[in-house]
C-alpha positions in Angstrom: 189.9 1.2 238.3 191.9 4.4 237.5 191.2 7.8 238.6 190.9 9.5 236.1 193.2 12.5 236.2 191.6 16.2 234.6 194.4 18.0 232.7 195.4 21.2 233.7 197.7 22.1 230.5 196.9 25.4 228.7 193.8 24.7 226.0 193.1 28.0 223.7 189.8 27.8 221.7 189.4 30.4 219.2 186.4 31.1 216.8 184.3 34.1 215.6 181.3 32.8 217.3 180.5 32.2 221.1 178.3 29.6 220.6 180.6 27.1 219.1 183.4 27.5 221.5 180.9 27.5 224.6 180.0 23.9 222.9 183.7 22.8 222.3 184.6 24.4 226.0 181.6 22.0 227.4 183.2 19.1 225.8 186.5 19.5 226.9 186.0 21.0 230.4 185.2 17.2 231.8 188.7 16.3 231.5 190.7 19.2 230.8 190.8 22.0 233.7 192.9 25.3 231.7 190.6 26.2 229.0 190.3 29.9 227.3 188.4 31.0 224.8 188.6 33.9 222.2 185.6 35.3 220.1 187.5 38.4 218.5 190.0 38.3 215.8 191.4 41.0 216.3 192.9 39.7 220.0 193.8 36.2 218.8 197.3 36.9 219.2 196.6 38.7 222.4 195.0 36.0 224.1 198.0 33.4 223.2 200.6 35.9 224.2 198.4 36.6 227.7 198.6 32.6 228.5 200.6 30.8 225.5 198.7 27.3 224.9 200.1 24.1 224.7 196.9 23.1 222.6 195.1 25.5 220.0 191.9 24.6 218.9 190.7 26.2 216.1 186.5 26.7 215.8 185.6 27.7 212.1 182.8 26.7 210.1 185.2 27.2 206.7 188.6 25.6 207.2 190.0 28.6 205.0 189.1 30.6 207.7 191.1 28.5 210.1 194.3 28.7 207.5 193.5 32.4 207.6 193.2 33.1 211.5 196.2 30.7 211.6 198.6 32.5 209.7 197.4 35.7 211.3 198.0 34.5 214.8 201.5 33.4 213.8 202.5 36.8 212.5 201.4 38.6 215.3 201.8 37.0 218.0 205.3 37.2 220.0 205.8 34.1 221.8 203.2 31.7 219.4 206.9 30.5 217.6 208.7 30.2 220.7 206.3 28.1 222.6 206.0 24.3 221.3 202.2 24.1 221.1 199.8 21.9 219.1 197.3 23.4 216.4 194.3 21.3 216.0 191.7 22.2 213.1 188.1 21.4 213.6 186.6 20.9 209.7 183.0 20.0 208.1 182.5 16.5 206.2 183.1 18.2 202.7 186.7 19.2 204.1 188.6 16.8 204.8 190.5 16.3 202.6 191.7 20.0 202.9 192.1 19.1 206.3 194.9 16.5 205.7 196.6 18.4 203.3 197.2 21.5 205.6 198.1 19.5 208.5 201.0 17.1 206.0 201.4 20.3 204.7 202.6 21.6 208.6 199.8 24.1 209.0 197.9 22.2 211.2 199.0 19.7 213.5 195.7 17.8 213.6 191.9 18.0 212.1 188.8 16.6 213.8 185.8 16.2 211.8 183.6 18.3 213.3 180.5 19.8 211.2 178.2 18.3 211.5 178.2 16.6 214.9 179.0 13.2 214.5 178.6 10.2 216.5 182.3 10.0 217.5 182.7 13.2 219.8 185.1 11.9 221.8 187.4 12.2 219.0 188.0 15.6 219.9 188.9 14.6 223.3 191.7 12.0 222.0 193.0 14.5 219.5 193.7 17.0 222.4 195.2 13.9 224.9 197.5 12.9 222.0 198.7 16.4 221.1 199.4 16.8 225.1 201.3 13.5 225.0 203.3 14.6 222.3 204.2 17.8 223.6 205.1 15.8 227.0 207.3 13.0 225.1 209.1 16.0 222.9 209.5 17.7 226.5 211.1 14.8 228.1 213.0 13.3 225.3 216.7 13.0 225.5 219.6 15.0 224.0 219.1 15.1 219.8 221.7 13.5 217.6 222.6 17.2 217.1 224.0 17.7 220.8 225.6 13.3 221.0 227.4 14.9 217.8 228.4 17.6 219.6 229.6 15.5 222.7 231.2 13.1 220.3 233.7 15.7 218.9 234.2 17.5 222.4 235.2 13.7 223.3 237.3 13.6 220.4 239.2 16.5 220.8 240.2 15.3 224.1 242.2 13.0 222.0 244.7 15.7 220.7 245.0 17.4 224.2 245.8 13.9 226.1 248.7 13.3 223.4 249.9 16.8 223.7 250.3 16.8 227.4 251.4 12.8 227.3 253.9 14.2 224.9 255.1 16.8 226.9 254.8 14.9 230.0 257.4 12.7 228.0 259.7 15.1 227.4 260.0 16.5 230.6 260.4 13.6 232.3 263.3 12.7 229.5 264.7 15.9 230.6 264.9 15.7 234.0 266.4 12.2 233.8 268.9 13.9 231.3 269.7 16.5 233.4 270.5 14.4 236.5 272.9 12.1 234.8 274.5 15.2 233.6 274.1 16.6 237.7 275.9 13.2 238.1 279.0 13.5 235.5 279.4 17.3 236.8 279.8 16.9 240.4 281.9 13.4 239.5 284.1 15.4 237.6 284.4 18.1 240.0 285.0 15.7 242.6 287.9 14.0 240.6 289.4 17.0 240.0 289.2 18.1 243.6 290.5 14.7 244.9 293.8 15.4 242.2 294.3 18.7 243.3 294.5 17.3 246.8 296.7 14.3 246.2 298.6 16.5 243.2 299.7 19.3 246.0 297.7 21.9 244.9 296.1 22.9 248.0 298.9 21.9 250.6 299.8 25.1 251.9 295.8 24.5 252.9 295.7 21.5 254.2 299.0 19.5 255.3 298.7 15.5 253.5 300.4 12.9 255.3 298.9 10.2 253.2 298.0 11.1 249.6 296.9 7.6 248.8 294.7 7.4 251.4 292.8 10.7 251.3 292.3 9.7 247.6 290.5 6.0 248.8 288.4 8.4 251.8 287.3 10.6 249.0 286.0 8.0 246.6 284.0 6.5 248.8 282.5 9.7 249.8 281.7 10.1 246.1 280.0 6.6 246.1 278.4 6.3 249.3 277.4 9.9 249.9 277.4 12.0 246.7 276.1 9.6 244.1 273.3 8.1 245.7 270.8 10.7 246.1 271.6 12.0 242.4 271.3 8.5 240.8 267.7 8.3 242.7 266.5 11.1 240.8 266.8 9.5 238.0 265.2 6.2 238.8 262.2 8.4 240.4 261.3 9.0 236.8 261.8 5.7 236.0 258.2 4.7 236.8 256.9 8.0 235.8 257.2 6.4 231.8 256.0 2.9 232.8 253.3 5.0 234.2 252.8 6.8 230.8 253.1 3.8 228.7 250.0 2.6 230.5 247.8 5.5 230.7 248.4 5.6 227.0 247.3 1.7 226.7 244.2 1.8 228.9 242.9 5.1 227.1 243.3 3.8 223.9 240.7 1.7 223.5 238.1 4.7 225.3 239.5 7.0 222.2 239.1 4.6 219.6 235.4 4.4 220.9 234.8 8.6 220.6 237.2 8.1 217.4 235.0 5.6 215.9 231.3 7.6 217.7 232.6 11.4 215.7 233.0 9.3 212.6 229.3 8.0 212.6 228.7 11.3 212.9 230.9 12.7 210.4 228.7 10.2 207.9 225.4 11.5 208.4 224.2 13.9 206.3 223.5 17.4 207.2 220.3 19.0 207.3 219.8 22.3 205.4 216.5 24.4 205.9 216.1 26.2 202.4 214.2 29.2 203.1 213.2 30.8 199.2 209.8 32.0 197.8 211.4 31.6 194.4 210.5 28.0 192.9 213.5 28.5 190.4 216.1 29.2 193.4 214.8 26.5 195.3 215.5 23.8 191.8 219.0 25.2 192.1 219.8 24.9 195.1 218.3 21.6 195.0 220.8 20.9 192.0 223.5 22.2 193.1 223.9 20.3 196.1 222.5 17.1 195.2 224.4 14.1 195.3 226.7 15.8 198.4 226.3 15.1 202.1 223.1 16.9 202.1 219.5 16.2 203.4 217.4 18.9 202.3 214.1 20.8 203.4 212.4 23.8 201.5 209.9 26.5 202.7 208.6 28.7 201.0 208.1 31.9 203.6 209.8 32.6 206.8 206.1 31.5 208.8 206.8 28.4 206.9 209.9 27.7 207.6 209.1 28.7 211.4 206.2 26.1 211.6 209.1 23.5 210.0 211.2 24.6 212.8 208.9 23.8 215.8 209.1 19.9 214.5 212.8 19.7 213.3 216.3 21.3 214.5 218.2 21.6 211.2 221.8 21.5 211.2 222.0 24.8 209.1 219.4 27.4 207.7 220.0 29.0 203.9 217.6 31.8 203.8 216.6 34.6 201.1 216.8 38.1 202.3 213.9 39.3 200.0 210.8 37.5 200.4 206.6 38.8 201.2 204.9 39.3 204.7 208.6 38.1 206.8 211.5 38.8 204.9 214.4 37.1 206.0 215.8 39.5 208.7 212.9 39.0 210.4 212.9 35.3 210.0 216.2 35.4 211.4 216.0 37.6 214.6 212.6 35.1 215.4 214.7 32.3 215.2 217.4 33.7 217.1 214.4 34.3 219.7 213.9 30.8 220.1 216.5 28.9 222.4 216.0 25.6 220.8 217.1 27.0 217.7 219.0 30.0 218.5 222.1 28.1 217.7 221.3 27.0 214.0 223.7 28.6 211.6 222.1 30.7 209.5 223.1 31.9 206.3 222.0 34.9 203.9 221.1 34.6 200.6 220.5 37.9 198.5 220.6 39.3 195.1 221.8 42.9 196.6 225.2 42.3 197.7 225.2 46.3 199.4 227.3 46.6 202.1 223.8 47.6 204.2 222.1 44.4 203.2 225.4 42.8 204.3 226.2 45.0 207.6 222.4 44.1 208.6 222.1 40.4 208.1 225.3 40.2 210.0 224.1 42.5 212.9 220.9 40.2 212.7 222.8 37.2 213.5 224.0 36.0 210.3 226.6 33.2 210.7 227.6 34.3 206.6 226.6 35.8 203.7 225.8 34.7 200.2 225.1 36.8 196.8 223.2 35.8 193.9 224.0 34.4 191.0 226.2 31.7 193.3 227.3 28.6 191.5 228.5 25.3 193.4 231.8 25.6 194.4 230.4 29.4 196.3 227.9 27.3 197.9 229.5 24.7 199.1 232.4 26.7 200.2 230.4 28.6 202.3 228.6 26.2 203.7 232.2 24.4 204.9 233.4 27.5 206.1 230.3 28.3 208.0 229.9 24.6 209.8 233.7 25.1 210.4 233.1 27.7 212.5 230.2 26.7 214.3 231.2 22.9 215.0 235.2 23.5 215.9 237.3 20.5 215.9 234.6 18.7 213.1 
């Protein structure tokens, strides 16, 4: 039989009243050691940033409540984006339905039918187990497709820098091999010319010759035995430096065909774009405009919802309006920026002010670019290139 093991992860139980989250605490406290509670709304965001939770459990009689204490917490509170965590809504029989549409919706992660008891109270317990298991696979998950692409074209630009040193390795090798038969002509020449001078009389008053044709034999076969030797054997020690090429060439080969043919898989899948717009209408453009392009596509429709969206998905870029209620986009931005899982998403600026301010700020924010409205297709997509360009070198 198994022990059973009591969980020590960070639980956070909020609710206006000390009675239900002294219930809910007696629950959970069996099997589940790190448990706070917090009665008073106006230190919600307090009490997650004093010990952020890996589970929140929200206690309210009226499930709008919950949506409301929910968003509140989330604007407030400094680390509640940065820390992966798990929401879980408690909701009466009547709200259900509510219930599932906030949590598809991304409000909530989970909902637990709650009010009135019900028969099945450990379902409580096996909501918070599998939001603790989820957080623990997300945590020990591998690298994302996002960072194997990223290896994939570091590996590919390898490629360009082997045959660029392999080419130059060529060359220099060519030239040394040039440059010792050329060593070789030079002093042969030299030495002919020495050897006639010799035999011709032109250094006799140097040297007195008794026998011309023999000094002339003597000196060729110091040219031959001694001279030519050592400069023909530079040449043929960089004879096996090519062989050695040719075959580094022909066993990597086949290693860059594999990153060739890995960045291409890669180069196929579509990017994702996180479309952050209160409009409706800008989101139907921007929806037509790049539809039917490499493009998969996610809206929200406030920066706290494109936050929550961002806790469950890494997008490969972020197109965000400047101008929008509670968060505008600046502050969006410099929240995401906050986050290191996401710190290094592109992100650019949509506005209908084109001011050098509004510019100059989403910029100093962290802006990878910067878009103005009205902005028709070939602007969009153009900036979107550019902006991947620069953030993925060597695509």
């Amino acid at each position: 039989m198994h022990k059973l093991i009591r969980s020590v992860a960070p639980i956070l139980l909020i609710s206006e009243h000390a009675g239900d989250t002294d219930l809910v605490k007696s629950m959970l406290e069996k099997e589940f050691g790190n448990i706070e509670v917090s009665t008073n709304a106006k230190f919600f965001a307090d009490a997650f940033d004093k010990q952020p939770a890996d589970v929140l459990i929200l206690i309210f009689h009226d499930l709008e409540k919950a949506e409301q204490h929910c968003q509140a917490l989330r604007k407030k509170s400094q680390v509640v984006q940065q820390h992966p965590h798990r929401t879980v809504a408690l909701c009466g029989k009547d709200e259900v339905r509510k219930a599932y549409d906030a949590c598809r919706s991304g409000l909530f992660d989970d909902y637990v039918l709650f009010w009135p008891m019900t028969h099945d109270s450990p379902r409580l317990l096996m909501a918070v187990h599998l939001a603790l298991r989820e957080l623990a696979a997300s945590r020990n998950s591998g690298p994302t497709v996002e960072e194997f692409a990223a290896q994939a074209r570091h590996i590919a630009s390898l490629e360009s820098t082997l045959a660029r040193h392999m080419a130059q390795g060529e060359k220099r090798i060519l030239n040394t091999m040039s440059v010792a038969a050329k060593a070789e002509q030079q002093v042969g020449r030299a030495l002919d010319g020495f050897s006639r001078r010799m035999v011709g009389g032109g250094l006799w008053e140097a040297l007195e010759m008794k026998n011309a044709a023999g000094w002339g034999k003597v000196f060729d076969r110091f040219r031959e035995d001694e001279m030519h030797p050592p400069l023909r054997a530079v040449g043929k020690a960089a004879e096996p430096l090519v062989d050695w090429v040719a075959e580094f060439r022909s066993d990597v080969e086949p290693h860059m065909e594999a990153a060739r043919s890995l960045t291409s898989m890669f180069k196929r899948d579509k990017l994702t774009v996180l479309v952050v717009e209160d409009d409706d209408a800008q989101r139907k453009l921007v929806d037509i405009l790049l539809h039917g392009d490499d493009y998969r596509l996610l809206f929200a429709v406030s920066g706290l919802d494109a936050l929550d969206i961002l806790r469950k998905v890494r997008p490969d870029l972020i197109l965000m309006d400047v101008s929008m209620p509670y968060m505008d986009g600046l502050e969006t931005m410099r929240r995401i920026k906050a986050m290191p899982a996401n710190a290094q998403i592109p992100v650019i600026m949509v506005s209908g002010k084109s001011e050098g301010s509004v510019v100059k700020d989403s910029l100093a924010a962290g802006a990878a670019g910067f878009l103005a409205k009205p902005f028709d297709h070939a602007a969009l997509i153009g900036k979107i290139a550019r902006v991947m360009r620069a953030a993925r070198p060597g695509a």
